[in-house]
C-alpha positions as CSV (number, residue, x, y, z in Angstrom):
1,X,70.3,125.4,147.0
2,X,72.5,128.0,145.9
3,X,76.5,127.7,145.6
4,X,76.6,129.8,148.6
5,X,76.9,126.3,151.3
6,X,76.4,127.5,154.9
7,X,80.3,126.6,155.5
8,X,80.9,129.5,152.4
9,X,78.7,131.7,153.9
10,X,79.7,131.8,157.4
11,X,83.3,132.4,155.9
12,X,82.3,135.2,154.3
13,X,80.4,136.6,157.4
14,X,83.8,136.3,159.3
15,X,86.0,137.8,157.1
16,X,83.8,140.7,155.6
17,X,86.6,142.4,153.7
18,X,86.3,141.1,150.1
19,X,88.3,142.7,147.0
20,X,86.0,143.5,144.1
21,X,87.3,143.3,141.0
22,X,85.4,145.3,137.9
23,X,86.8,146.3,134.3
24,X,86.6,149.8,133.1
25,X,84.8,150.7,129.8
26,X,88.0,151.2,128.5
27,X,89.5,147.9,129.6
28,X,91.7,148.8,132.6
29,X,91.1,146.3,135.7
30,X,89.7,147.6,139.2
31,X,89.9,146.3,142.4
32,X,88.6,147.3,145.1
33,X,88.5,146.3,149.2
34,X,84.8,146.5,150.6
35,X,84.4,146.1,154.4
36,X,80.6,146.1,153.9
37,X,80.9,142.4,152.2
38,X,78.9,139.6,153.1
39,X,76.3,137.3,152.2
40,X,72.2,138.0,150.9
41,X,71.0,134.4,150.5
42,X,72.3,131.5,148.9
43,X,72.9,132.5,145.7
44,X,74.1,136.4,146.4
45,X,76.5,138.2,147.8
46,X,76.0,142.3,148.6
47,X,77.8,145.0,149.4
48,X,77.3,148.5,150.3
49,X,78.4,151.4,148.1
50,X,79.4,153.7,150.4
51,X,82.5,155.3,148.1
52,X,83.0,153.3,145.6
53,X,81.9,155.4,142.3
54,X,84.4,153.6,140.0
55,X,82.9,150.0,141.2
56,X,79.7,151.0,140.3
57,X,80.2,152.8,137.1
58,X,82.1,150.1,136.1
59,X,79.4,147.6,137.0
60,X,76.6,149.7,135.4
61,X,79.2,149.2,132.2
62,X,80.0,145.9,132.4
63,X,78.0,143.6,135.3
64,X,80.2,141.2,135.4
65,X,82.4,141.1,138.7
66,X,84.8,138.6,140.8
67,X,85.1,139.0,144.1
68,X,88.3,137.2,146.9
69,X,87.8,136.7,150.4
70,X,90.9,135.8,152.1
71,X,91.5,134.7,155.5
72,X,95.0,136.8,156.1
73,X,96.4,134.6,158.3
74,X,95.6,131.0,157.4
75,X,95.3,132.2,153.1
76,X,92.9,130.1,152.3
77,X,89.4,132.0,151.3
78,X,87.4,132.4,148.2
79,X,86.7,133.5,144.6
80,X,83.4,134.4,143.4
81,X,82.3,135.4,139.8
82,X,79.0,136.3,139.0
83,X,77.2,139.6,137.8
84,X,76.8,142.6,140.0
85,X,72.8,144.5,140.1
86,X,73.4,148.1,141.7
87,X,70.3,149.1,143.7
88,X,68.9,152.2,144.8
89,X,65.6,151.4,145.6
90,X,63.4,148.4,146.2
91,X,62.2,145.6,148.3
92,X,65.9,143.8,148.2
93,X,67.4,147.6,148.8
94,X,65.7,148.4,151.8
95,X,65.9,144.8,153.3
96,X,70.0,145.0,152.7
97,X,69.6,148.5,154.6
98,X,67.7,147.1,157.5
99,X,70.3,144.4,157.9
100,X,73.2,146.9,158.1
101,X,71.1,149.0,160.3
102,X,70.6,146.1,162.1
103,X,74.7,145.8,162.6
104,X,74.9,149.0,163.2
105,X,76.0,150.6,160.1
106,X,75.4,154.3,159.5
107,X,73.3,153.7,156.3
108,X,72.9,157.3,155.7
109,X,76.4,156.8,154.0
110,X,74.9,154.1,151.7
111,X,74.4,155.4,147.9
112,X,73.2,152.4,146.9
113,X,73.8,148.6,146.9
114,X,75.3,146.0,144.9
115,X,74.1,142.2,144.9
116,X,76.1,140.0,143.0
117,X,74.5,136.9,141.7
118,X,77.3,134.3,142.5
119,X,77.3,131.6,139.7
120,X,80.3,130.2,140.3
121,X,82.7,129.5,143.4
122,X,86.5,128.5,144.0
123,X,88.1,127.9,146.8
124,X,91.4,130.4,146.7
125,X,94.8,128.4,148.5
126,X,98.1,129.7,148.9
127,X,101.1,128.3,147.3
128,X,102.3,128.1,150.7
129,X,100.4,124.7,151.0
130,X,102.6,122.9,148.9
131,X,105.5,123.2,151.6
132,X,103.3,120.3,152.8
133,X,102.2,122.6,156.1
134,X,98.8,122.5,157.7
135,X,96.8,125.2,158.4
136,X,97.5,125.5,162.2
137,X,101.4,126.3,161.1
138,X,100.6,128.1,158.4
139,X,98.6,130.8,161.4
140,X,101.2,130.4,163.6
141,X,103.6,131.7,160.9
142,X,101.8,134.8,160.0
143,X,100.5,135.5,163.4
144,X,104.7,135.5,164.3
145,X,105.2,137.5,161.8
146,X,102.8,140.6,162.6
147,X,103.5,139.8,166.0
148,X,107.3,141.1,164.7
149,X,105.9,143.9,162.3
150,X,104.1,145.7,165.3
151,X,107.1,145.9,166.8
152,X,108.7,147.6,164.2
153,X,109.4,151.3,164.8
154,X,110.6,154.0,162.3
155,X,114.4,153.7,163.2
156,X,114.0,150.2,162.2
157,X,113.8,151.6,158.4
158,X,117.1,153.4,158.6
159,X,120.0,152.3,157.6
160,X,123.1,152.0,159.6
161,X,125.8,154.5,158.8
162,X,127.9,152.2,156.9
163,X,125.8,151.3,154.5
């Protein structure tokens, strides 16, 4: 079995939005969101390179990728580092197309595909934890607090007269 446990994975299926992180041939750290996340098998993750031309030059320079899930309102998630494979054609290609087809993805956007072969995993906590709060208050905490940011309007970013 891979490091990909069926707890992991169904995590990652939830969220889907993981931040990519790459390295530019000249050094200079990329990250990127990708909504098209989620898990292969076991062992791989995949994701969909829809626009995302620096990710994959970057990987074709340098494979080596890690990749955060986070759960935003409970922030606890994921890290995943491993080496990404860009794909445009072949039997794992078309099987990753046919399962965003299946989810009803427009895969006429899809340039190609990136699996990353996950060798390691580490669970990602927030420092928030060490207030000694479990993860039901933690939610409750975030959840008030874009509860409070919807309700925000522009006049709420003014400043009053006297300031």
């Amino acid at each position: 079995m891979g490091p990909l446990t069926t707890e992991i994975q169904r995590f990652v299926r939830d969220q889907r939005l993981g931040y990519v992180a790459t390295v530019s041939p000249e050094g200079a750290p990329y990250v990127s969101p990708k909504g098209s996340l989620t898990v292969l098998d076991d062992e791989h993750l995949v994701f969909a390179d829809v626009e995302s031309p620096h990710t994959v030059a970057n990987l074709a320079h340098n494979p080596r990728t890690e990749i955060n899930v986070v759960n935003p309102l409970s922030r606890r998630g994921y890290r995943f580092r491993g080496t990404g494979e860009i794909l445009h054609a072949g039997i794992t290609y078309w099987k990753v197309l046919e399962m965003y087809r299946d989810e009803g993805a427009d895969v006429r956007r899809i340039r190609s595909v990136v699996v990353v072969k996950v060798q390691h995993v580490m669970p990602l906590v927030s420092p928030v934890y060490t207030l000694a709060l479990q993860e039901d208050e933690v939610r409750a905490l975030w959840e008030e607090y874009y509860a409070k940011t919807r309700k925000r309007t522009v006049l709420d970013l003014i400043p009053p007269r006297d300031f």
